[in-house]
C-alpha angles and dihedrals in degrees: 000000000000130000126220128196119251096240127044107310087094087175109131118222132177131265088264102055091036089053091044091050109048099192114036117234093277095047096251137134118267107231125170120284094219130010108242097237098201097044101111104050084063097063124082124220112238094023112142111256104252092053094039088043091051095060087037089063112034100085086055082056097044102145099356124123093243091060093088093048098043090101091051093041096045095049083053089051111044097034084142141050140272098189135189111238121199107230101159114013117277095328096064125050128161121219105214102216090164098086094089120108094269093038095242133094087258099076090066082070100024091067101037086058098051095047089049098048094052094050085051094056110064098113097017111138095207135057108246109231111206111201118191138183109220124190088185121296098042096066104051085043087052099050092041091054099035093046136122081004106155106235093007124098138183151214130192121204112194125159110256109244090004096096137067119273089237084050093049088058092051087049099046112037104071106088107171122075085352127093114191116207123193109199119208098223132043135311088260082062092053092047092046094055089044089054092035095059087047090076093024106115096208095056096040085051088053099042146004103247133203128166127224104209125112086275079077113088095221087068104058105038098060078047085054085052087070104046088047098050088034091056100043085048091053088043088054103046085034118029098226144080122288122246116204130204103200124191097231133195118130081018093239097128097037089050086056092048078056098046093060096041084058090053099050114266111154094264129150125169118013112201123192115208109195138175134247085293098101108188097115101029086057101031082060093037092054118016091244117105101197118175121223151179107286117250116228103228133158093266083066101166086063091051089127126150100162104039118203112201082056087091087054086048099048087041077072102037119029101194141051088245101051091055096046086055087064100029140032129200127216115186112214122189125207095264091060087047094055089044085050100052094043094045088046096054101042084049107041102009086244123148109217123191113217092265097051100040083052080058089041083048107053089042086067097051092063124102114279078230086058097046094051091038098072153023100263132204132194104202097222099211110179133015112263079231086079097064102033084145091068106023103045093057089049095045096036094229137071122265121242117245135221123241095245090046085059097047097053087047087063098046107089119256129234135158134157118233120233131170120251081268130123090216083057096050097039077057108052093044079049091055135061119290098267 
């Protein structure tokens, strides 16, 4: 199997070098080369996640030097659940995407890659820097599963002020191999200086660099597994397709929703609930993909004006047409997610966090034809636990919090400050972890 970049470099590399490069030369997107066309009738419905995503994987990994390594790699990774909850009979079902070990969907990436990275480094003559934008849950998935890695370092880019209090902990109280860098600017700033040091010649001279966002191909294949194994569970106890309502903001988690639609999962609407951040809503509403400032909203890890995965999208599909015959888009504001999570949990007793209750909300938008139409799914991305700030005054009680939540609260927080600029950021990877 061999990956080329979404814009010109049509050169084709393996799994290994497009995981260790993040961006490809040209600054594209690695994308598969070729579909596998026999993949699905090999998977098994019900099977636990590191054997299904073994067999998922491997013919990614055809002729690379990770394939042998892809059990071992993938037990590391999904040692927890993504299970499939029950909310309104048979037509309504949540994926609980919030048991890994920082309580958000990132983690499922976050820790293949890891664990792919570090098999690929014995030998290795240069420390790997692994930069990441972070709008609030990648981060803290990124440095659990990156530290304490021997030859690897990280550093981690969020928007000063632009994340939850309980996010800001998971981003900042690592130390180590770890640097924590608030940026004083949006998450579109963060994304643009990541983007920026992966064609700057001094960094590259200095380190081998990777990222570990969703533009890295590690990341969205293990996010494909679930979609795949969600959507065969939901074939077998159902008897129909799979329709997925997917928070949506840099487009990682809904492209692998996508993926696994164009290799045959058992997949029928797909449905993208963002924000108050319109690009896509209105991109497929209107033709015109227009790129904007991002908006701060309570759903703050979707806070996205300039989505990335829409290049691996549109590598697919071309138009704005084509790809709003396989997706549709629904914009939510603040007030709508505060109705949601009150109405939710008055209703079904449910705690939703803001990205979750925009899902929950678009779901309900949607024609009373659509809903029974269908086996739906709300793709349940973060622990409510995360945003207690927001979610306890609207629901009148605590949330409960998970035991890893409560152990990184209690880890101390440090960060160093830098402005939206390359030279800052040139600076802090220069400096001590602070």
């Amino acid at each position: 199997m061999q990956f080329v970049s979404t814009r010109a470099e049509r050169q084709p590399v393996g799994l290994s070098t497009a995981l260790t490069r993040g961006l490809a030369p040209d600054g594209g997107l690695y994308v598969p080369q070729e579909w596998p066309a026999t993949l699905l009738p090999t998977l098994n419905a019900g099977e636990a996640l590191a054997p299904l995503a073994a067999k998922f994987l491997a013919p990614f990994a055809a002729g690379d030097a990770l394939a042998p390594a892809l059990p071992a790699i993938s037990a590391e990774a999904f040692n927890f659940p993504a299970p499939l909850i029950a909310l309104d009979g048979s037509r309504l079902g949540v994926l609980e995407l919030f048991h890994g070990p920082t309580a958000a969907f990132k983690d499922f990436g976050a820790r293949f890659l890891a664990a792919a990275l570090a098999r690929l480094r014995p030998g290795a003559t240069r420390t790997l820097q692994i930069l990441v934008a972070t709008s609030g849950d990648t981060g803290g998935a990124v440095a659990a599963a990156f530290h304490g890695r021997s030859g690897i370092e990280v550093a981690v880019l969020f928007p000063l002020g632009l994340v939850s209090p309980t996010q800001q902990q998971q981003l900042s109280c690592w130390g180590g191999n770890v640097r924590t860098l608030g940026v004083r600017g949006s998450f579109d700033d963060c994304q643009r200086l990541v983007k920026q040091a992966f064609v700057d010649p001094s960094l590259r001279e200095r380190w081998e660099l990777s990222s570990a966002n969703s533009i890295n191909l590690g990341r969205l294949l293990p996010q494909t597994l679930y979609y795949v194994a969600t959507s065969l569970a939901v074939r077998e106890q159902c008897g129909g397709p799979a329709s997925f309502v997917i928070p949506s903001g840099n487009l990682g988690n809904a492209t692998a929703c996508v993926w696994a639609q164009r290799l045959g999962a058992p997949i029928a609407q797909i449905v993208l609930a963002h924000n108050a951040n319109r690009t896509v809503p209105d991109y497929l509403a209107n033709g015109e993909l227009r790129v904007r400032a991002s908006v701060p909203t309570l759903a703050s890890a979707m806070d996205v004006g300039n989505p990335s995965n829409l290049e691996r999208l549109s590598a697919l599909y071309p138009d704005a047409a084509r790809l709003g015959a396989v997706v549709s888009a629904v914009s939510v504001d603040d007030d709508a997610i505060r109705a949601r999570i009150r109405t939710d949990y008055e209703r079904y007793g449910v705690i939703w966090c803001p990205h979750t209750a925009t899902a929950a909300e678009a779901w309900a938008r949607l024609s009373p034809a659509q809903r029974e139409r269908g086996h739906w799914v709300l793709v349940a991305t973060a622990h409510p636990a995360k945003f207690r700030e927001i979610v306890e005054p609207l629901i009148g009680r605590p949330v409960p919090v998970p035991a890893s939540l409560e152990r990184l609260f209690r880890r101390p927080a440090r960060f160093l400050e830098i402005d939206a600029t390359l030279d800052a950021l040139r600076g802090a990877l220069a400096g001590a972890v602070p």
